[in-house]
C-alpha positions in Angstrom: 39.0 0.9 15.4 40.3 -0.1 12.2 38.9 1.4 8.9 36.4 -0.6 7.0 36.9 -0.3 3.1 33.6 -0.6 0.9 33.2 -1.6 -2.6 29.5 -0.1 -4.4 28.4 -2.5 -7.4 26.0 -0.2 -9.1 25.8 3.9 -8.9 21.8 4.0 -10.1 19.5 5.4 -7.4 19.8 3.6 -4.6 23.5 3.6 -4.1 23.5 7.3 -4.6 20.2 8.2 -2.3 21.4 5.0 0.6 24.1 3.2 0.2 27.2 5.5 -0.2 25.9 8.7 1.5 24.9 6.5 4.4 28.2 4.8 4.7 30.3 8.0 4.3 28.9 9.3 7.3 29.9 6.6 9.6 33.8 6.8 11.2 36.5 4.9 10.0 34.5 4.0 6.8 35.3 4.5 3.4 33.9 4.3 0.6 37.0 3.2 -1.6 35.7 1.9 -5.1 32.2 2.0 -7.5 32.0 -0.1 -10.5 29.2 0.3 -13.1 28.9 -0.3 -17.1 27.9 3.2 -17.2 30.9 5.7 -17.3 29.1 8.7 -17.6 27.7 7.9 -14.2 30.4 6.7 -12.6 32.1 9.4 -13.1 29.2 11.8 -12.4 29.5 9.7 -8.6 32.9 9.4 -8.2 32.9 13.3 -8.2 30.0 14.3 -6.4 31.2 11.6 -3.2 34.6 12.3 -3.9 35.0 8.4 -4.2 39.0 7.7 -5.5 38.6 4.7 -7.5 36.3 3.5 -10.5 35.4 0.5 -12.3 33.5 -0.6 -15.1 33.5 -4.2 -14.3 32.3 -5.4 -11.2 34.6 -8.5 -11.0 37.6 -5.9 -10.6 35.6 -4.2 -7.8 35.9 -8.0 -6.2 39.6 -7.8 -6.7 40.3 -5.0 -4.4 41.4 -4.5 -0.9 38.1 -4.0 0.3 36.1 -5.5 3.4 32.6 -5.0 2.2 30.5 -5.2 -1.1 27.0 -3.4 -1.6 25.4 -5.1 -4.5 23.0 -2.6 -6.2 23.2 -4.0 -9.2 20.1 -5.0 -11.3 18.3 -7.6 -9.7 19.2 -10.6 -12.3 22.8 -10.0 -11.3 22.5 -10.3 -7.5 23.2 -14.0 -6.4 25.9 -14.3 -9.0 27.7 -11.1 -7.5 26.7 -11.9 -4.0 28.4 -15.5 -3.9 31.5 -14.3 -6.1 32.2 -11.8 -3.2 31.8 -13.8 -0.2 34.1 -16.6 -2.0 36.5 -13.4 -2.5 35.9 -13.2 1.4 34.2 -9.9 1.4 31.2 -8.9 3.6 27.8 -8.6 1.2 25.0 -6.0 1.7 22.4 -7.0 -1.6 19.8 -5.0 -2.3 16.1 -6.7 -2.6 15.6 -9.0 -4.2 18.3 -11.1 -2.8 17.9 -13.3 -6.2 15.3 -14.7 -8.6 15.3 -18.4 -7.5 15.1 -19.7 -4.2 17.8 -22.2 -4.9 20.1 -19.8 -5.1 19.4 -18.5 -1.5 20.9 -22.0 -0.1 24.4 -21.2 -2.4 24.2 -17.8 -1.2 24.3 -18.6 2.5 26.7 -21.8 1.4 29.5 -19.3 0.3 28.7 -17.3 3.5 29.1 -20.1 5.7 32.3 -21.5 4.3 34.0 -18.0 3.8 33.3 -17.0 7.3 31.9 -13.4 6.2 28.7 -11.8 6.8 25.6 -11.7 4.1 22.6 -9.7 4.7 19.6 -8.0 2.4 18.9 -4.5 2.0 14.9 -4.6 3.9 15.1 -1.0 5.0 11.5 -1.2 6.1 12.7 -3.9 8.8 14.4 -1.0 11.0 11.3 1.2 10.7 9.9 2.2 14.2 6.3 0.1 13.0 8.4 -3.0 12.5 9.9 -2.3 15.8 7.0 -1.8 17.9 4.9 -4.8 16.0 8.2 -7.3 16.5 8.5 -6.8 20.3 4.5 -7.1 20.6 4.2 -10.1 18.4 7.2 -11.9 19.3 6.5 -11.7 23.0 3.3 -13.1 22.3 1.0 -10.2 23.0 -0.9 -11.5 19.2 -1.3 -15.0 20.3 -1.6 -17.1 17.3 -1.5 -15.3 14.3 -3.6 -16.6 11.5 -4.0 -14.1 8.8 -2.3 -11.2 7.3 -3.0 -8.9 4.4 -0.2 -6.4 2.9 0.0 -4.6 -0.1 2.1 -1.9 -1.6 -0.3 -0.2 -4.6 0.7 2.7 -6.7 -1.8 4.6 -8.7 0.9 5.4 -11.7 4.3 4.6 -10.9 6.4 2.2 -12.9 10.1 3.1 -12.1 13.4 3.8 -14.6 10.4 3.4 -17.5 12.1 1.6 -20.4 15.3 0.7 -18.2 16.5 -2.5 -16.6 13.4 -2.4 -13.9 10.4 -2.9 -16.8 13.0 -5.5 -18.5 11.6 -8.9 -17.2 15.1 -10.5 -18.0 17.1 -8.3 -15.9 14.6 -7.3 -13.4 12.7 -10.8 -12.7 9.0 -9.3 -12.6 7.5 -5.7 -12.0 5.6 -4.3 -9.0 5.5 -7.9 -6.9 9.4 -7.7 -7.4 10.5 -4.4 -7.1 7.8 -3.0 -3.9 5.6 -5.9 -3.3 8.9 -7.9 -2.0 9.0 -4.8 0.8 5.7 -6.0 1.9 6.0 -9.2 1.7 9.6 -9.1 3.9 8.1 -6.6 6.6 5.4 -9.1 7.0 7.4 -12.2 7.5 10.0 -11.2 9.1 7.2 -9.7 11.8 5.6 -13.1 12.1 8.3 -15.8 12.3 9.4 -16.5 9.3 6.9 -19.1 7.9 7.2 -21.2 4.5 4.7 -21.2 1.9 3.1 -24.4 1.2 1.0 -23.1 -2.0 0.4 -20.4 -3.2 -2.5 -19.0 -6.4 -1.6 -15.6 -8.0 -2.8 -13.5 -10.6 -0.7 -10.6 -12.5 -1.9 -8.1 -14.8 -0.3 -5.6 -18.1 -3.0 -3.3 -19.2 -1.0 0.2 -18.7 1.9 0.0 -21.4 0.2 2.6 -23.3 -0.6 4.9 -20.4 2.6 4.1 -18.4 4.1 7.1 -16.3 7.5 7.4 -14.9 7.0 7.0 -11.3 10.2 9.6 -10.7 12.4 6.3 -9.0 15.5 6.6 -9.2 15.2 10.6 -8.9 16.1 11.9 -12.0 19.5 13.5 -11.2 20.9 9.8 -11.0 20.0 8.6 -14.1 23.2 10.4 -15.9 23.7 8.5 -18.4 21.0 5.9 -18.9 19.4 5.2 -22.0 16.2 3.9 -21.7 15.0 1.6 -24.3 11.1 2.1 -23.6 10.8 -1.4 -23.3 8.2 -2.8 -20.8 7.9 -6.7 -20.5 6.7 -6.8 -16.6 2.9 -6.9 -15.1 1.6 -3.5 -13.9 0.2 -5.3 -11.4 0.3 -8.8 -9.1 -2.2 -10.1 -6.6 -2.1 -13.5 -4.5 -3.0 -15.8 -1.6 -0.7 -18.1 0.2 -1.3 -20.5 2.7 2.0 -20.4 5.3 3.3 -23.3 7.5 1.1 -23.2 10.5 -2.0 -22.5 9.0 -1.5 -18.6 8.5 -2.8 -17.6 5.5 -1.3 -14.6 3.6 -2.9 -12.5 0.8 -0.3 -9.9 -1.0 -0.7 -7.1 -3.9 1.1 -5.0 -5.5 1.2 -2.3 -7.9 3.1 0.2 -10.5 -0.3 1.2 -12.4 -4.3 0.8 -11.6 -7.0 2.8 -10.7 -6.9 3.1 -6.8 -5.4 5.4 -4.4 -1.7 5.1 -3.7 -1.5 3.4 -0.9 1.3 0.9 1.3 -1.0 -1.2 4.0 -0.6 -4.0 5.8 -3.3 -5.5 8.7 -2.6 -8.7 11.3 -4.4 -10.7 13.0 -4.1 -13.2 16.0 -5.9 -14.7 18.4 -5.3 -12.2 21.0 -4.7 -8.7 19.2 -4.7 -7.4 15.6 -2.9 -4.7 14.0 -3.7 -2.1 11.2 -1.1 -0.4 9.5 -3.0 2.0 6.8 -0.1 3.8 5.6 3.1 4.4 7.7 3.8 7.6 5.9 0.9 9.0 6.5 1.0 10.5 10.3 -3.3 11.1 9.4 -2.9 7.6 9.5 -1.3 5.2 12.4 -0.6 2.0 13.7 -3.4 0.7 15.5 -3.4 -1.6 18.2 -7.1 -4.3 18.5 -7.4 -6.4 21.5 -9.9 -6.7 24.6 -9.5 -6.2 28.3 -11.0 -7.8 30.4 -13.8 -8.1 28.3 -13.6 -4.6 26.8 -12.7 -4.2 23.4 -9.5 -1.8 23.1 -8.0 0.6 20.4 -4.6 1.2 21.0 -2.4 3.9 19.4 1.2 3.3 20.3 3.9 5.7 20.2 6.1 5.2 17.1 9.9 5.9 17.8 11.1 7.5 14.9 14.4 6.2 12.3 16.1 7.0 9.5 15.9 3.5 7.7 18.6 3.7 5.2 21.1 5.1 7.3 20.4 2.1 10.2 20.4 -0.4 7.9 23.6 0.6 7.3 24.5 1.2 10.3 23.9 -2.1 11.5 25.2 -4.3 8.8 28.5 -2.0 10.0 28.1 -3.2 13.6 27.8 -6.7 12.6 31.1 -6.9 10.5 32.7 -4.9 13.3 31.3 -6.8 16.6 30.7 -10.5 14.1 27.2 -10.6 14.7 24.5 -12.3 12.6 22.8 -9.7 10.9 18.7 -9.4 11.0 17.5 -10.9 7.8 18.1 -14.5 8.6 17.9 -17.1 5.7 14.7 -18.5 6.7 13.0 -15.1 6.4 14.6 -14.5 2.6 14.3 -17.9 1.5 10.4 -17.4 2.3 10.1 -14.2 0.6 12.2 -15.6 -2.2 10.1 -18.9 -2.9 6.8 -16.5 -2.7 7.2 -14.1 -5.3 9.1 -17.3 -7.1 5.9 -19.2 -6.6 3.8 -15.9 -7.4 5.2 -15.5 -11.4 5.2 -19.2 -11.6 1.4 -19.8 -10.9 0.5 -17.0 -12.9 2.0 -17.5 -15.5 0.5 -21.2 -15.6 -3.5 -20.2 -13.8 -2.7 -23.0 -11.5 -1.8 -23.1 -8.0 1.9 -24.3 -6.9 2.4 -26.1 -3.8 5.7 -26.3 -1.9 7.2 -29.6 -0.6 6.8 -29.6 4.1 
């Protein structure tokens, strides 16, 4: 088995909680190179993962003898990172969001078509063991036609890296909708198919900049380093309905700051069963099963297998460079959750709905 070389664009939180621990504990995998405009942090990384090589700009990263790329970058810089690597003919793992405009999902999977490599997102909620039970149940048609779903990912007081790149609307894209509402909106349509919005009406809200709280993301022993501005120019808080291809209509919120419990939820419903998902981390709280039998309405609890999500998402983004398979976020799924929250910021930041060409 031949080694497999990875390049890290980014050493915030994420690649130093998922992506490079996860990755150095796989054989014949190295993690060869990190590039990031912070040095104090790079070499903070280099030394605690004993990592040999730095870089400050990413476009060197690109340059090396490497097989794969993990992009965890800020999110503005994703697509342009993403395509520059797969035209360098490396393998790309992006962290969410894959990019700001859904346009550039078509160029993404463009470069990975003609370069031959593999491209896939970072949706680590995709390999929990809900995702896995809900997937088999729904895709072998145990649901029947689904026709609504409601998902949310709500934080009481919680706005991440306060005053850093994730609160600046330029580097970041949005707040809450784009940095957690994006995992609820991927679990869900990756669960149900894969559906395109046709319009969607959205709301967003600010009315916590002088009462925002650090929400402790990314832990505080990665930040080395950073020097936050205090600058907030995201919403606290999004809300919206879509109406999916195929009649299913979708309502999705999310939050860094409001007065509600803390909370990640989602709830399906088809013609033949429902689901209720009140908090996966909560084991108070489980996956719930609603159908009928026979006439008898049914409440079913089913066994969750359990996962460690970073380290198989990781895991099988490995397999699929290794064994060229196509990885599990396909492009229909992102381009869906890409044109949502795209459509999301757009209609609230006119009042009107926006409506999607069939």
């Amino acid at each position: 088995m031949s080694k497999i070389r990875v390049g890290v664009i980014g050493a915030g939180g994420i690649a130093q909680v998922a992506h490079i621990p996860c990755y150095q504990k796989l054989e014949n995998v190295e993690v060869a190179v990190v590039a990031d405009v912070n040095q104090e942090k790079l070499r903070f990384v280099a030394d605690k993962f004993k990592i040999p090589k730095v870089v400050t700009d990413w476009r060197d990263l690109i340059g090396e003898p490497i097989d794969v790329v993990s992009i965890c970058s800020p999110n503005a810089f994703h697509a342009e990172q993403s395509i520059a690597a797969l035209k360098a003919g490396k393998h790309v793992l992006c962290e969410k969001p894959v990019c700001l405009k859904s346009s550039d999902v078509e160029k993404i999977f463009a470069a990975s078509k003609k370069s031959g490599r593999k491209f896939m997102a970072a949706f680590p909620r995709r390999f929990s063991g809900e995702a896995k039970v809900l997937r088999t149940l729904i895709s072998r048609g145990d649901f029947g036609e689904i026709y609504y779903v409601k998902t949310g990912y709500l934080r009481r007081r919680g706005i991440p890296g306060l005053g850093t790149w994730f609160t600046d609307k330029k580097l970041a894209g949005g707040g809450p909708m784009m940095d957690i509402g994006v995992h609820a909106l991927d679990f869900v349509i990756h669960l149900i198919g894969a559906p395109q919005p046709e319009k969607i009406m959205a709301v967003t809200f600010n009315y916590f900049r002088d009462q925002a709280v650090d929400g402790g993301w990314p832990p505080a022993e990665t930040r080395i380093g950073d020097k936050p501005t205090g600058s907030i120019t995201v919403e606290d808080m999004a809300a919206a309905f879509v109406r999916l291809a195929g009649g299913i209509s979708l309502f999705v919120e999310a939050s860094w700051a409001a007065h509600l419990a803390p909370q990640s939820y989602t709830t399906i419903l088809g013609k033949k069963a429902g689901a209720q998902m009140p908090d996966p981390t909560d084991p108070g709280k489980p996956l719930k099963i609603f159908s009928q039998m026979k006439g008898i309405l049914t409440d079913t609890t089913p066994t969750i297998p359990g996962s460690d999500v970073f380290q198989e998402e990781i895991n099988h983004f490995i397999d699929c460079v290794r064994q060229d398979k196509e990885p599990l976020t396909s492009k229909q799924e992102i381009l869906s959750v890409v044109k949502i929250i795209e459509g999301i910021y757009r209609s609230a930041r006119t009042g009107r709905p926006v409506s999607f060409k069939t």
